[in-house]
C-alpha positions in Angstrom: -1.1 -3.2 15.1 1.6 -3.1 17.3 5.5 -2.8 17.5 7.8 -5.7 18.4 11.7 -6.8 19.4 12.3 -10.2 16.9 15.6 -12.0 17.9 17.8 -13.3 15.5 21.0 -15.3 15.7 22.7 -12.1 18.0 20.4 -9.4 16.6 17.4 -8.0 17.5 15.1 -6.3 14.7 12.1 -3.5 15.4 9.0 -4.8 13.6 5.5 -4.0 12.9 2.8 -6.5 13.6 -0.9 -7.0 13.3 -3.1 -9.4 14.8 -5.6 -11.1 12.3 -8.2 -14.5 12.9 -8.3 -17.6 10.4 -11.0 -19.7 10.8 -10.4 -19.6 15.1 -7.2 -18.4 15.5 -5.5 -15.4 16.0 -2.9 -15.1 13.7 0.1 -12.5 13.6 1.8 -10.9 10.3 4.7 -8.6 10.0 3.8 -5.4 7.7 7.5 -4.5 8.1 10.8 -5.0 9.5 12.1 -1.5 10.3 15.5 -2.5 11.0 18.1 -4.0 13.5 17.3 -2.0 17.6 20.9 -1.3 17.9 21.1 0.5 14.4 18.3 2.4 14.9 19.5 3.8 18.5 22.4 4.4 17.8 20.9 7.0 14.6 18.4 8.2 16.9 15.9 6.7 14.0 13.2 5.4 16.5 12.5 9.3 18.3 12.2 10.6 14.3 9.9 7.8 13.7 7.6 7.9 17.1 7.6 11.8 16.7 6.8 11.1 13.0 3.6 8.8 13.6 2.6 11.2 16.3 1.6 13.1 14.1 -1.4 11.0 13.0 -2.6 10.1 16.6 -5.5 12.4 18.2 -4.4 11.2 21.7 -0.8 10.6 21.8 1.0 12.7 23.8 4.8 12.9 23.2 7.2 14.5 25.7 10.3 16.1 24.8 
């Protein structure tokens, strides 16, 4: 899994991704959409939710 920047029309939207394979290719599919970049900044939502997922990582390390 991984984190991505989808653009739309003038916005740009956080999402989560995995990669999968179908028969031979590698296919992608969005678990969620966490909302629009410049929403979330502006909140300070996406520090809450990388210190939040920290959590669950044995070899993060997060700098404050």
């Amino acid at each position: 899994m991984f984190a991505r920047i989808k653009k739309a029309g003038r916005y740009e939207y956080l999402q989560i991704v995995e990669n999968h394979r179908e028969d031979k290719k590698s296919v992608q599919r969005v678990i969620a959409t966490v909302g629009r970049i410049d929403e979330l900044k502006g909140k300070g939502d996406i520090e809450g939710l990388i210190r939040s997922l920290s959590r669950f990582s044995e070899r993060a390390l997060m700098v404050l």
